[in-house]
gemmi code that builds the backbone of each chain (N, CA, C; Angstrom):
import gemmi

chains = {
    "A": [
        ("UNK", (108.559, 83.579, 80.688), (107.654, 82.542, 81.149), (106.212, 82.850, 80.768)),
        ("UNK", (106.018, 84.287, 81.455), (104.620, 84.406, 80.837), (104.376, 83.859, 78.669)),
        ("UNK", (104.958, 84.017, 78.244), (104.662, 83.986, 76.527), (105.344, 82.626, 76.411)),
        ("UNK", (105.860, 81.936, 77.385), (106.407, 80.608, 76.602), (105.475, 79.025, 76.679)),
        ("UNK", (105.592, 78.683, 75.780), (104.385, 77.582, 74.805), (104.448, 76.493, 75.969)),
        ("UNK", (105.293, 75.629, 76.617), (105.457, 74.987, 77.479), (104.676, 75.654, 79.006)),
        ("UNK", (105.143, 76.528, 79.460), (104.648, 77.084, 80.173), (103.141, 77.027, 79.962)),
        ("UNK", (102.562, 77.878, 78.974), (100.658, 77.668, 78.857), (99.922, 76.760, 78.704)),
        ("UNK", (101.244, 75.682, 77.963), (100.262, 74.410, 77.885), (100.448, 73.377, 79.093)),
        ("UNK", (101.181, 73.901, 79.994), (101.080, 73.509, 81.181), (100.495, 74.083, 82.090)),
        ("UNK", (100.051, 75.737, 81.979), (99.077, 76.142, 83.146), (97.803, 76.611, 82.705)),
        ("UNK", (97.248, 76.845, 81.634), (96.053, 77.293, 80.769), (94.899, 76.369, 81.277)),
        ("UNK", (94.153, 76.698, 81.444), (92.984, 75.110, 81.556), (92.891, 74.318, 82.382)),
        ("UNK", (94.284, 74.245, 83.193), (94.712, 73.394, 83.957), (93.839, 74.427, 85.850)),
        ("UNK", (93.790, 73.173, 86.711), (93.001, 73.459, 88.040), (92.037, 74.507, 87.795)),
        ("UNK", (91.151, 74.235, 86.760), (89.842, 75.687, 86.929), (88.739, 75.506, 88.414)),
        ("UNK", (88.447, 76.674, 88.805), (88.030, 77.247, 89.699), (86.901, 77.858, 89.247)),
        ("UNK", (85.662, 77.736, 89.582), (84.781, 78.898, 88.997), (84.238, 79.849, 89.989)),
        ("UNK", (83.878, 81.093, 89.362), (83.725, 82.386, 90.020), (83.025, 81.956, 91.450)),
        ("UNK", (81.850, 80.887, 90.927), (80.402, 80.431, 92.326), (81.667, 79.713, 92.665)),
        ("UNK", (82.107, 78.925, 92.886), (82.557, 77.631, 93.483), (83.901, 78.231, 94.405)),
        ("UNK", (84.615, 79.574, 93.700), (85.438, 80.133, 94.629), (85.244, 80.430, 96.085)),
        ("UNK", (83.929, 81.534, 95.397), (83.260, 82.062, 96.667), (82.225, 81.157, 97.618)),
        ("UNK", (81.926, 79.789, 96.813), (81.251, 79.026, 97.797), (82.420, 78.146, 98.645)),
        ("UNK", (83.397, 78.102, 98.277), (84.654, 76.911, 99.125), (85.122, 78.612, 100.011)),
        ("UNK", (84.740, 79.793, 99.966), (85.595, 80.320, 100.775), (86.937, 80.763, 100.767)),
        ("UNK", (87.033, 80.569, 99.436), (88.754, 81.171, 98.326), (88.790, 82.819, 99.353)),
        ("UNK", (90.234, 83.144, 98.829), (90.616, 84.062, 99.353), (91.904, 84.456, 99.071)),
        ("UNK", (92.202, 86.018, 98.537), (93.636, 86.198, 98.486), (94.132, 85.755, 96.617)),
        ("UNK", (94.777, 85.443, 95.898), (95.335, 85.395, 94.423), (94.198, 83.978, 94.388)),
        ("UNK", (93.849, 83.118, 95.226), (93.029, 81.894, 94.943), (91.744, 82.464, 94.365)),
        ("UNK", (90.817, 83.471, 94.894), (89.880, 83.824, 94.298), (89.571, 84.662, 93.025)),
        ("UNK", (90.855, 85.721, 93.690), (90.446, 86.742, 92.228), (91.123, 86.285, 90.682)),
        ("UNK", (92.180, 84.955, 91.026), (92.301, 84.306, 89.616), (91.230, 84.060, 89.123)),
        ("UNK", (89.823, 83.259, 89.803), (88.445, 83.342, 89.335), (87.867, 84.529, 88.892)),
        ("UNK", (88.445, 85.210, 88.762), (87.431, 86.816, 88.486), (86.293, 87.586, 89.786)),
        ("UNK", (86.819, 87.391, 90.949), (86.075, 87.815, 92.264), (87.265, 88.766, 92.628)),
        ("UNK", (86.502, 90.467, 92.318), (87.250, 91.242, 92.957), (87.140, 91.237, 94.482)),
        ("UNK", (88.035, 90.453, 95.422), (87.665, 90.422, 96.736), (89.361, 90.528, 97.442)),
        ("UNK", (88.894, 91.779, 98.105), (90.294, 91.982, 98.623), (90.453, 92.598, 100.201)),
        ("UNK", (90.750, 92.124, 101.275), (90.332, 92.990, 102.597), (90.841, 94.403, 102.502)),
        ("UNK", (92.069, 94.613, 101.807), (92.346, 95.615, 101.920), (91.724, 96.757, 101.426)),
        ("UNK", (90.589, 96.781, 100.321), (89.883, 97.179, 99.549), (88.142, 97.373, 100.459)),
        ("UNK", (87.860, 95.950, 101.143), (86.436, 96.182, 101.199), (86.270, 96.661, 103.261)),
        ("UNK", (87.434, 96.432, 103.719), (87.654, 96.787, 104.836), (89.047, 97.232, 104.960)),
        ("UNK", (89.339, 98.099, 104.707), (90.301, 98.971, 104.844), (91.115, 99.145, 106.023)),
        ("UNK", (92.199, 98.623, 106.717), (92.663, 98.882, 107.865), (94.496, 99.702, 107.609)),
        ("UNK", (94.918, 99.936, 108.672), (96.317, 100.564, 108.487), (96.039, 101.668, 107.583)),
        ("UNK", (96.645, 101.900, 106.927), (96.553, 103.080, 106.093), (96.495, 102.578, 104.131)),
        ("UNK", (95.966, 101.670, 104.163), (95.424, 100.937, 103.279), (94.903, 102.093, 102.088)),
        ("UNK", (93.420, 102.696, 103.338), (92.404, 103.267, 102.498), (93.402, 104.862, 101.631)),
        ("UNK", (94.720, 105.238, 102.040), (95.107, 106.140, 101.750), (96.153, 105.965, 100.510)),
        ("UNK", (96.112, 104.819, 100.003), (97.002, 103.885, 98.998), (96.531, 103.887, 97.974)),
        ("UNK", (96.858, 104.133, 96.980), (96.294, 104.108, 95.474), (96.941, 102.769, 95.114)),
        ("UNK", (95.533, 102.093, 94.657), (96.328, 100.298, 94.071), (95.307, 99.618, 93.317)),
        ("UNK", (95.668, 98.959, 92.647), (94.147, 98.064, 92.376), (94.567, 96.889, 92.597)),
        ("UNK", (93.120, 96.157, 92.164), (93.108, 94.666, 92.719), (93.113, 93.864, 91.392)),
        ("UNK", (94.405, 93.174, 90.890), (94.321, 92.621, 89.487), (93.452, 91.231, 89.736)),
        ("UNK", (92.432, 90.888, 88.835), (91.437, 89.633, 88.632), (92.332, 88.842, 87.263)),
        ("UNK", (91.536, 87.483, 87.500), (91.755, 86.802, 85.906), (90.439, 86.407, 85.852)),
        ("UNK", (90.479, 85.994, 84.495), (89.474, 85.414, 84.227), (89.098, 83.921, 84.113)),
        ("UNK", (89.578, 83.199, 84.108), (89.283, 81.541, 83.785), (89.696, 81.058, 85.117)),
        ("UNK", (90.012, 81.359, 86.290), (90.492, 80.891, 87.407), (91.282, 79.267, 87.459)),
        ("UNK", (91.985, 79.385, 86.506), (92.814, 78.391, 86.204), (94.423, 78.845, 86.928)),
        ("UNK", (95.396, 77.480, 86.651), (96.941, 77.840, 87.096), (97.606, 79.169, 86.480)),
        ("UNK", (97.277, 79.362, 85.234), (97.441, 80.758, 84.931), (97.249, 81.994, 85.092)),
        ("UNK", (96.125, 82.067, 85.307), (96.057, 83.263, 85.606), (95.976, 83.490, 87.341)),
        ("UNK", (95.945, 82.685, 87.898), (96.575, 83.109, 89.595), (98.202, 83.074, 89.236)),
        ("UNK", (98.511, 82.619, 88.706), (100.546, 83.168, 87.927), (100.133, 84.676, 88.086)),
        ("UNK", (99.332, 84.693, 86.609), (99.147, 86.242, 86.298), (98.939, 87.090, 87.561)),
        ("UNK", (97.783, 86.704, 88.335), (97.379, 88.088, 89.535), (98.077, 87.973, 90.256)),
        ("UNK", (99.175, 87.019, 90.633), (100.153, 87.669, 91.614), (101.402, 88.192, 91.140)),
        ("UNK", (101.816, 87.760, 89.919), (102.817, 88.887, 89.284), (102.314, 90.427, 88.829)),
        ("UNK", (101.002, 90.778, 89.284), (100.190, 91.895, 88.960), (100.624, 92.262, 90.407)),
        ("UNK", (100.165, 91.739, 91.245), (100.372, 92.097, 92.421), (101.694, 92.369, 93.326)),
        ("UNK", (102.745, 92.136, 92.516), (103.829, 92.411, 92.775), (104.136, 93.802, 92.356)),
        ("UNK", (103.525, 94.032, 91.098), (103.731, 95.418, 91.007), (102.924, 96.813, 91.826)),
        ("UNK", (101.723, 95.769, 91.853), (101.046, 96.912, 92.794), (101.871, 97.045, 94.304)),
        ("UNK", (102.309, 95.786, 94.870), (102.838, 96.106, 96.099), (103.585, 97.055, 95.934)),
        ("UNK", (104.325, 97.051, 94.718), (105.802, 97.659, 95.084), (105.483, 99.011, 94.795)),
        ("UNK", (104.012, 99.417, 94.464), (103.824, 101.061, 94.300), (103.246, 101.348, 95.433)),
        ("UNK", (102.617, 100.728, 96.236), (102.644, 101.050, 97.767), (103.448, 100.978, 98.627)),
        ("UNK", (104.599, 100.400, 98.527), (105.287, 100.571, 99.014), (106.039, 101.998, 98.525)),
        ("UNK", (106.187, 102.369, 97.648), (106.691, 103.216, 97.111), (106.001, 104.644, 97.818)),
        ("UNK", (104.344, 104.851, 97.727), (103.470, 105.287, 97.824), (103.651, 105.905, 99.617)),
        ("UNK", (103.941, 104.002, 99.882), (103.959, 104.814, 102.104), (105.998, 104.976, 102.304)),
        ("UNK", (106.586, 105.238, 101.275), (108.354, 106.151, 101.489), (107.897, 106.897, 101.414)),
        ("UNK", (107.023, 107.949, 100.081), (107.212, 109.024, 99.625), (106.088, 109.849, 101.016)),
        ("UNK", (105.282, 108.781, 102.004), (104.512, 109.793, 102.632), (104.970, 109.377, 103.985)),
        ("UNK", (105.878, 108.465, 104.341), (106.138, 108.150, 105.734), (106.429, 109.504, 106.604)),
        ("UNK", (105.591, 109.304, 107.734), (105.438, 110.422, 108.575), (106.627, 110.301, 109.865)),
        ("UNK", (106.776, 111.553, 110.042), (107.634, 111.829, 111.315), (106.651, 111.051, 112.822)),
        ("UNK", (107.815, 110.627, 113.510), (106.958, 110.710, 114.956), (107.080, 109.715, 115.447)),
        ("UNK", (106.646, 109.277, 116.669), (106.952, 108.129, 117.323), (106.469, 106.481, 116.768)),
        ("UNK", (107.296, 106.040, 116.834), (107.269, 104.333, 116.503), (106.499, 103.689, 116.999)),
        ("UNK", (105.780, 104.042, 118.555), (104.889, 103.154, 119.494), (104.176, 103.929, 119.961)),
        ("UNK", (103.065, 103.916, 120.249), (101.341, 104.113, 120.819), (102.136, 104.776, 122.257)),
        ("UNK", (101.755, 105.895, 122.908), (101.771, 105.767, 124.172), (100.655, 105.573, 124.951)),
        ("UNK", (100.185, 103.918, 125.584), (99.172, 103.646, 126.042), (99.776, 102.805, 126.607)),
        ("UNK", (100.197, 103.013, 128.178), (100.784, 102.334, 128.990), (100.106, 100.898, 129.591)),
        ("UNK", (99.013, 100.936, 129.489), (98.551, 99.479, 129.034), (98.560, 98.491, 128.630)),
        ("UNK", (98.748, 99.058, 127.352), (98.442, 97.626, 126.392), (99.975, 97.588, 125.588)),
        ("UNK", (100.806, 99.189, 125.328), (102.175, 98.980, 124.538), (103.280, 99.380, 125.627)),
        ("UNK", (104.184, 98.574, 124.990), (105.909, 98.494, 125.832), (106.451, 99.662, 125.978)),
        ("UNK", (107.090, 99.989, 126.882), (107.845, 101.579, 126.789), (108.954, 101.183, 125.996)),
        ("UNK", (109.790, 102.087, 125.317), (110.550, 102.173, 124.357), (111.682, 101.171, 125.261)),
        ("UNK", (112.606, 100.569, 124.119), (113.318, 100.246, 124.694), (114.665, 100.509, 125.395)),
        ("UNK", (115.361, 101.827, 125.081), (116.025, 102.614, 125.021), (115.619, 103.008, 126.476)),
        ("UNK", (114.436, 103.386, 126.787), (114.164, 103.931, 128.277), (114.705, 102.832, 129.449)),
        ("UNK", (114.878, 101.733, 128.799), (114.529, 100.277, 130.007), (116.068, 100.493, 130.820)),
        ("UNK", (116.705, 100.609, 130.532), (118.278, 100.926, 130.991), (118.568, 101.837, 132.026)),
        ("UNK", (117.667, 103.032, 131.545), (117.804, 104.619, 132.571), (116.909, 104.946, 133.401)),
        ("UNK", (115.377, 104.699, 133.034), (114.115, 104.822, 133.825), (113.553, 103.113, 135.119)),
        ("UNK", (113.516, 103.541, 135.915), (112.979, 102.898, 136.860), (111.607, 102.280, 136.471)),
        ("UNK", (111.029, 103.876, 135.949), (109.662, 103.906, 135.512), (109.221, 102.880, 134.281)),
        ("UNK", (110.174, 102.837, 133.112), (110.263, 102.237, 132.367), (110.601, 100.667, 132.612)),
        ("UNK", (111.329, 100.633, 133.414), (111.297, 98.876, 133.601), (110.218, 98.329, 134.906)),
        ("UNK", (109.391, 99.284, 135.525), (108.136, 98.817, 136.029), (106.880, 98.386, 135.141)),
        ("UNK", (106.843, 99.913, 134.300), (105.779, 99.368, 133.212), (105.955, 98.291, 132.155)),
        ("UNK", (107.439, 98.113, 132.070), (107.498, 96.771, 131.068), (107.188, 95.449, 131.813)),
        ("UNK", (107.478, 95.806, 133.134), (107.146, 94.562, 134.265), (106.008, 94.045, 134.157)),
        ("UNK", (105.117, 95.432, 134.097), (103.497, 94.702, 134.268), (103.075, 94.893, 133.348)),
        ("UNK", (103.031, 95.248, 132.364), (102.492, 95.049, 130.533), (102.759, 93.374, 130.503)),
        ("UNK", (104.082, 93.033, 130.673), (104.469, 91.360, 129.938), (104.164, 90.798, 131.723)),
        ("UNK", (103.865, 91.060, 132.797), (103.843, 89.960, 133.293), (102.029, 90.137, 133.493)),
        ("UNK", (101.386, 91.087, 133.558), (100.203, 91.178, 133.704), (99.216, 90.908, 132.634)),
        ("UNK", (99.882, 91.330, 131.238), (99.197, 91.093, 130.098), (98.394, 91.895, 130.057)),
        ("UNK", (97.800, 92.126, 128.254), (96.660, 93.105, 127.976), (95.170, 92.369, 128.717)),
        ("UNK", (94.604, 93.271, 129.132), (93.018, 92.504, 129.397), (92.029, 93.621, 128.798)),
        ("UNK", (91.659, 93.374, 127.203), (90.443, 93.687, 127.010), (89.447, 93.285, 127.269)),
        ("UNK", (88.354, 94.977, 126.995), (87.167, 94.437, 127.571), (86.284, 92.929, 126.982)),
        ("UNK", (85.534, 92.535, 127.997), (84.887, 91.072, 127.507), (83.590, 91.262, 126.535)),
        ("UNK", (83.748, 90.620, 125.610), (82.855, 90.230, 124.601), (83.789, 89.743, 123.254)),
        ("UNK", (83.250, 89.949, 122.161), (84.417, 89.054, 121.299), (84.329, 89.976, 119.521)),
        ("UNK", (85.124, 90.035, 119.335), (86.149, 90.427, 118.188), (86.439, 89.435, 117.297)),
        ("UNK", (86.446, 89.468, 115.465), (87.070, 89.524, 113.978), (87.647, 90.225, 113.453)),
        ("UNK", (88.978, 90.294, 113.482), (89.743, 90.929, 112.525), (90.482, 90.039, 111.901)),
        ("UNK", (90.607, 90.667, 110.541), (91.412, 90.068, 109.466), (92.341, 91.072, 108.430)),
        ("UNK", (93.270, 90.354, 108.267), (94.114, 91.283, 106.731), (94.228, 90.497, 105.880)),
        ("UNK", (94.712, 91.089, 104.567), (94.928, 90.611, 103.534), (95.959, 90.338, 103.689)),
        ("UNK", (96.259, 89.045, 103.851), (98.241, 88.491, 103.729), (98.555, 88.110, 102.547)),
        ("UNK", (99.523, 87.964, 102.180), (100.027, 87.364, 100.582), (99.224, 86.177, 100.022)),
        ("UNK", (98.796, 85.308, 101.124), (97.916, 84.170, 100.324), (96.409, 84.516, 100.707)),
        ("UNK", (96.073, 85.525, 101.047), (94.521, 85.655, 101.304), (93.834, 85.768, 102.714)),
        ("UNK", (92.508, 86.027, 102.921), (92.574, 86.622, 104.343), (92.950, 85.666, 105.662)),
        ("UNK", (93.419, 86.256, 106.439), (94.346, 86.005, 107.789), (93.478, 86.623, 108.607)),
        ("UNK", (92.432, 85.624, 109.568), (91.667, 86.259, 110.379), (91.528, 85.478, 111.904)),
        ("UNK", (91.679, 86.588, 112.923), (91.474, 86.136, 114.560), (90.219, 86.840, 114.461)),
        ("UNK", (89.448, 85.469, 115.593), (88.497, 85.489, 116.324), (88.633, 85.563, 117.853)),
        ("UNK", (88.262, 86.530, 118.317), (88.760, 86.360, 119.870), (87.457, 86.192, 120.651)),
        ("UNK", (87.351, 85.670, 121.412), (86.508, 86.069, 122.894), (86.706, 86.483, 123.866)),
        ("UNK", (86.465, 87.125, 124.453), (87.492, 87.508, 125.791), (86.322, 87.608, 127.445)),
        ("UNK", (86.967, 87.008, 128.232), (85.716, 87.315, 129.450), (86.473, 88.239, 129.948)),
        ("UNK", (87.807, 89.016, 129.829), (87.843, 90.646, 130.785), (89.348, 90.299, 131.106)),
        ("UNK", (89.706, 89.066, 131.074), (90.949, 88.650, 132.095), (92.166, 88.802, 130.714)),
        ("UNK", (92.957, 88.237, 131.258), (93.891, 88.656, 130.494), (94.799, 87.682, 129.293)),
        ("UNK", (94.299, 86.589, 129.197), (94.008, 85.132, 128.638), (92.305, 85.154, 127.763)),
        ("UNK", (92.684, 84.813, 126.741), (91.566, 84.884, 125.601), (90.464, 83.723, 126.315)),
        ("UNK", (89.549, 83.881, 126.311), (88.349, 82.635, 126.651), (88.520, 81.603, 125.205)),
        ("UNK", (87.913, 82.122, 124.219), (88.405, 81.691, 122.743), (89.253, 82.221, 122.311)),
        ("UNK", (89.637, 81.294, 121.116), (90.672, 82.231, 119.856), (90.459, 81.074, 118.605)),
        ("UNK", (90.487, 81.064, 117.782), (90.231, 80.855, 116.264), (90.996, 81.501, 115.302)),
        ("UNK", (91.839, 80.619, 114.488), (92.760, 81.740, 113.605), (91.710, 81.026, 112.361)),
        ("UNK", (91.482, 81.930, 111.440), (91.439, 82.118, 110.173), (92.414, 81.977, 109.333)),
        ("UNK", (93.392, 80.921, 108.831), (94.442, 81.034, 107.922), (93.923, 80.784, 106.375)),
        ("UNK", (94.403, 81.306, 105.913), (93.589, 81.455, 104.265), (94.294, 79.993, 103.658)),
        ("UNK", (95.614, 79.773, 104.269), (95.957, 78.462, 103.220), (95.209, 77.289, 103.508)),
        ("UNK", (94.715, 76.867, 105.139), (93.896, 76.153, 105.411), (92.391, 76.090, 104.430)),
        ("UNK", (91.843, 77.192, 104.496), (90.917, 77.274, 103.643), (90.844, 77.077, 102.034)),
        ("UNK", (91.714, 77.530, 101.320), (92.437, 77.774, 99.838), (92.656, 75.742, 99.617)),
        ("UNK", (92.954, 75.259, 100.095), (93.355, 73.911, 100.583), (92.131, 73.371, 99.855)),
        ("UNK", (91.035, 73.385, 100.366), (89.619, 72.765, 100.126), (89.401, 72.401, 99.064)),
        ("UNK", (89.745, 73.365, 98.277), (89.573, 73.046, 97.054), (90.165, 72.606, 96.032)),
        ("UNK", (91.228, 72.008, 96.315), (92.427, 71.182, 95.462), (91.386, 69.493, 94.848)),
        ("UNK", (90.598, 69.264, 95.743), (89.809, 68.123, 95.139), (89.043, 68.512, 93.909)),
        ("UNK", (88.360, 69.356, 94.076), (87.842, 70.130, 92.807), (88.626, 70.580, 91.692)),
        ("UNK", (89.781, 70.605, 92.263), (90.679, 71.599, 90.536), (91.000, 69.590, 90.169)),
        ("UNK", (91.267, 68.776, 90.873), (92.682, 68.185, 90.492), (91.753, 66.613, 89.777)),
        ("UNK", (90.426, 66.403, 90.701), (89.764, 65.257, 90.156), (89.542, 64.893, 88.790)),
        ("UNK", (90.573, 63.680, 88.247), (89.833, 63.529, 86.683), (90.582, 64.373, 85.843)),
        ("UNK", (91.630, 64.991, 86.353), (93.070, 65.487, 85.552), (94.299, 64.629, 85.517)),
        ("UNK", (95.361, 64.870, 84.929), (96.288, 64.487, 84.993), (97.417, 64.288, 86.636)),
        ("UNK", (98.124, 63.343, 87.059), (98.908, 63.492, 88.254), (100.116, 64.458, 88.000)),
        ("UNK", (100.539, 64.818, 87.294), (101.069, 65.341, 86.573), (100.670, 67.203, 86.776)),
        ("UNK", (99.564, 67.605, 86.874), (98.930, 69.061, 86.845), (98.538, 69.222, 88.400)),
        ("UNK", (98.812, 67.921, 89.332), (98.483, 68.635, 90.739), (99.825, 69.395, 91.399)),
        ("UNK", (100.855, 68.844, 90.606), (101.949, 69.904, 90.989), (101.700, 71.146, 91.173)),
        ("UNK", (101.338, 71.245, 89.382), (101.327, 72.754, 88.997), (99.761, 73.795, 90.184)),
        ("UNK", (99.145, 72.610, 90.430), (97.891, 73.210, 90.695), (98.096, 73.441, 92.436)),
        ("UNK", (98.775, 72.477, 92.932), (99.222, 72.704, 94.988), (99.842, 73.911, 94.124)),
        ("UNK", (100.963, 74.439, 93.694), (101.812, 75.723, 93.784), (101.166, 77.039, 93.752)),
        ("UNK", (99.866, 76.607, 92.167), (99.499, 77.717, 92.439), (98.292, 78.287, 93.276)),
        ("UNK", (98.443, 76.833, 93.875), (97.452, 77.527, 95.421), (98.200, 78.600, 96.148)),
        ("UNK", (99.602, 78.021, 96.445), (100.406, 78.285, 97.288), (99.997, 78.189, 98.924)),
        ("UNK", (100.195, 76.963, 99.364), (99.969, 76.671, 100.397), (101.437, 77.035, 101.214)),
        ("UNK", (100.711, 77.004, 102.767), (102.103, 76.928, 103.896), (101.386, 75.848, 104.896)),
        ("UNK", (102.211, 74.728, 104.876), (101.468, 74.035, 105.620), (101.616, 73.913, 106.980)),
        ("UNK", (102.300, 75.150, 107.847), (101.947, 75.635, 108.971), (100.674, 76.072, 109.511)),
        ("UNK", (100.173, 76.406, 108.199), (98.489, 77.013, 108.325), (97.981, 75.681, 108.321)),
        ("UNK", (97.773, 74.898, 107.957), (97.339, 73.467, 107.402), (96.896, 72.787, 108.714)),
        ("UNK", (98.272, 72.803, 109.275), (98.024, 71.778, 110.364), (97.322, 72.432, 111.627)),
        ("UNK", (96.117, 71.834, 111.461), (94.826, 72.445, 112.462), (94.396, 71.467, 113.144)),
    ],
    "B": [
        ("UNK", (112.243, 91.827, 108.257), (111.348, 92.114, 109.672), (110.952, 90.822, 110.014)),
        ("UNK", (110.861, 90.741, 111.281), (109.968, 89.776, 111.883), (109.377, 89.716, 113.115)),
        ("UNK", (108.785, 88.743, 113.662), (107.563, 88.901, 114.391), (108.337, 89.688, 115.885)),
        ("UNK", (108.965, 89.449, 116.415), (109.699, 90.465, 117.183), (109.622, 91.846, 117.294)),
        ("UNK", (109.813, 92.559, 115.984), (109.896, 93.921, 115.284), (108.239, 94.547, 115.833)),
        ("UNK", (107.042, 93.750, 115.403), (105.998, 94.231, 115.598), (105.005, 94.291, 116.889)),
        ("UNK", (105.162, 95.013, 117.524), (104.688, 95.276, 118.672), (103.035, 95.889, 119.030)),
        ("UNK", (102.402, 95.501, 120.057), (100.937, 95.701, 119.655), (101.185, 97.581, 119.963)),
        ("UNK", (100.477, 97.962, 119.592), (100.893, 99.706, 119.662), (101.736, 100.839, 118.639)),
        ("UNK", (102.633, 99.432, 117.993), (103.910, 100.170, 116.913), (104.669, 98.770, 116.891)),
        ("UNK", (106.152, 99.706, 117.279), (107.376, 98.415, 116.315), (108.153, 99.001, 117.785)),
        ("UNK", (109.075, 97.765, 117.194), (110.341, 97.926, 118.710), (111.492, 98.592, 118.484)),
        ("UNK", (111.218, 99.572, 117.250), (112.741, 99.887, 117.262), (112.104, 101.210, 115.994)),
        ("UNK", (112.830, 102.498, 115.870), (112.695, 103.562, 114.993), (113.538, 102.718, 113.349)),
        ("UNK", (113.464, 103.230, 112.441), (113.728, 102.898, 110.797), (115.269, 102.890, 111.216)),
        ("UNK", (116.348, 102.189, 110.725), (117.479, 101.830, 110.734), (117.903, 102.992, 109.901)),
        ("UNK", (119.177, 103.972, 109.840), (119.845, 104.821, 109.116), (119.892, 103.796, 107.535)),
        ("UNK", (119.811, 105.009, 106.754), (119.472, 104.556, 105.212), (118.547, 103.559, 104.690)),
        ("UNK", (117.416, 103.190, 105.601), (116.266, 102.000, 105.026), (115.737, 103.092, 103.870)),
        ("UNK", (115.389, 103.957, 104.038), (114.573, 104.749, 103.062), (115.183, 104.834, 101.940)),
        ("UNK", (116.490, 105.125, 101.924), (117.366, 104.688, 100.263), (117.333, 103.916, 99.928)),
        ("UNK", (117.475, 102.492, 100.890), (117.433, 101.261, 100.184), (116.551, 100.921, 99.706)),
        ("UNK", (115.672, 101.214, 100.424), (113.913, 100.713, 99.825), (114.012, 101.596, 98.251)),
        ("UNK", (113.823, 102.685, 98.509), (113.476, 103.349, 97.268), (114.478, 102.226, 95.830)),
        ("UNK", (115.783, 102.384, 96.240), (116.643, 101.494, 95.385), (116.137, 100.228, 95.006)),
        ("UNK", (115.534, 99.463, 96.151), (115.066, 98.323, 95.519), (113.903, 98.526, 94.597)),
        ("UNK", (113.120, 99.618, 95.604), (111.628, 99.303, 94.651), (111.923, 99.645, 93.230)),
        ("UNK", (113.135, 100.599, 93.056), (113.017, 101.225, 91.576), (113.701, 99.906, 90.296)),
        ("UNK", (114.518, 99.068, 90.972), (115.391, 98.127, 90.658), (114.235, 96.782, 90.038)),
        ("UNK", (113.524, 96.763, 91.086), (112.264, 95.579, 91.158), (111.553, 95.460, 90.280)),
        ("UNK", (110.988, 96.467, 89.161), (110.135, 96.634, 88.216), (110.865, 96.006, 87.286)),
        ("UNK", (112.031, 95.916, 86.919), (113.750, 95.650, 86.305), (113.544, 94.289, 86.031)),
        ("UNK", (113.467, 93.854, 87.136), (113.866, 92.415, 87.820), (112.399, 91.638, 87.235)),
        ("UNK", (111.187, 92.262, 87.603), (110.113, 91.427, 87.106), (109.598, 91.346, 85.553)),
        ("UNK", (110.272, 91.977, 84.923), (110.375, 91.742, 83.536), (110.893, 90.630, 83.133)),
        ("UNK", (112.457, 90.784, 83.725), (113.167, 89.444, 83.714), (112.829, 88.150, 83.676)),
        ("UNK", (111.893, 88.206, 85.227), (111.229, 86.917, 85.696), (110.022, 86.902, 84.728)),
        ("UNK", (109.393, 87.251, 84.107), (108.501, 87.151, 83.542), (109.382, 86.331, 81.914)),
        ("UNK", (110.160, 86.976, 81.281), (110.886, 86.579, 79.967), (111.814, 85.536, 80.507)),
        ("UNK", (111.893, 84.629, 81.460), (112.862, 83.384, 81.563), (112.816, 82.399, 80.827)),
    ],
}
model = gemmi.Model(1)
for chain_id, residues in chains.items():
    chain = gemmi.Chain(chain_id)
    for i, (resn, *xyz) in enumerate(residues, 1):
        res = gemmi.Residue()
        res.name, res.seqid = resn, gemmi.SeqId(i, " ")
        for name, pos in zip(("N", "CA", "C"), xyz):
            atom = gemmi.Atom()
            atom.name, atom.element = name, gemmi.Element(name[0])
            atom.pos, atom.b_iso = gemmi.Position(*pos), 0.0
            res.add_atom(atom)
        chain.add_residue(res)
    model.add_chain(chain)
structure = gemmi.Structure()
structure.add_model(model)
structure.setup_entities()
């Protein structure tokens, strides 16, 4: 597919994106760096064990249907050397946090311990209550960043919440690739957004 | 995996006997496979 003539003259040229116009609509995830914007959370905010991963971040250049083809078949290979990367270093040791707070006691305990099916009692019926003020976090998901906004006044129910879904955002800009093209190339051009329109519906 | 599996703190359950072979098997298999998909 990549080298076949049908194929390029169907994704080459076709939905361009430019580098400003990525980063001004708020692209994110294979939508931007097909534009040539090395922008990656996992890279510029590092969470999980990310920063201990050897990977790079494949770009294209013309931010057209092609080359977002290209950076995520790049990115398939990089996944699969991190993945490779966290077998060869997966560590011994427990599966869950012991912080009787905020994580579940194992489940294995819930059967034999008393103790264990009290604290699961009041973890899920009491809920986490962080402290109040408000929180952004985001990851890099397969289509680009995935970010909660929380607020919290102390209780155990969010005051706010705001999801960040990257396909919602990535979305925006389908008027821009598709205006004054063919009906014909918005196929090719929704796919290689790659939308989920679970994110969509806001 | 799914949303079940991931728990705030960790996961709900230790690695299943032989995930670590399989994985390795796939990942080594996968490089294989995306050649393929690439020459269709």
């Amino acid at each position: 597919m990549t080298k076949n003539k049908i194929w390029l003259m169907r994704t080459k040229g076709v939905g361009v994106v430019s580098a400003e116009d990525a980063i001004n609509y708020g692209l994110s995830g294979p939508c931007i760096r097909g534009s040539g914007v090395r922008w990656d959370v996992r890279k510029s905010e590092p969470y999980s064990s990310y920063d201990e991963m050897d990977f790079l971040v494949p770009v294209g250049e013309n931010g057209d249907v092609y080359d977002r083809y290209l950076v995520r078949l790049e990115e398939m290979r990089q996944s699969n050397e991190i993945v490779r990367q966290a077998m060869d270093n997966l560590p011994e040791g427990e599966y869950i946090a012991d912080i009787p707070d905020i994580a579940l006691p194992k489940k294995e305990n819930l059967k034999q311990s008393m103790e264990s099916l009290i604290h699961h009692f009041k973890v899920v019926t009491g809920g986490i209550c962080p402290p109040a003020g408000e929180v952004y976090a985001c990851v890099e998901a397969p289509k680009g960043e995935l970010g909660y906004y929380i607020v919290s006044d102390g209780s155990k129910n969010p005051y706010r919440i705001k999801i960040r879904p990257p396909s919602f955002v990535n979305l925006e800009v389908l008027e821009k690739m598709v205006v004054g093209s063919l009906l014909a190339d918005v196929v090719a051009v929704i796919g290689s957004l790659d939308i989920v329109l679970g994110e969509i519906d806001r | 995996m799914n949303l079940s599996y991931i728990r705030i703190g960790g996961v709900a359950k230790d690695l299943p006997d032989g995930f670590i072979e399989k994985t390795r098997e796939f990942i080594n298999a996968f490089m294989d496979r995306l050649r393929g998909y690439e020459t269709l």
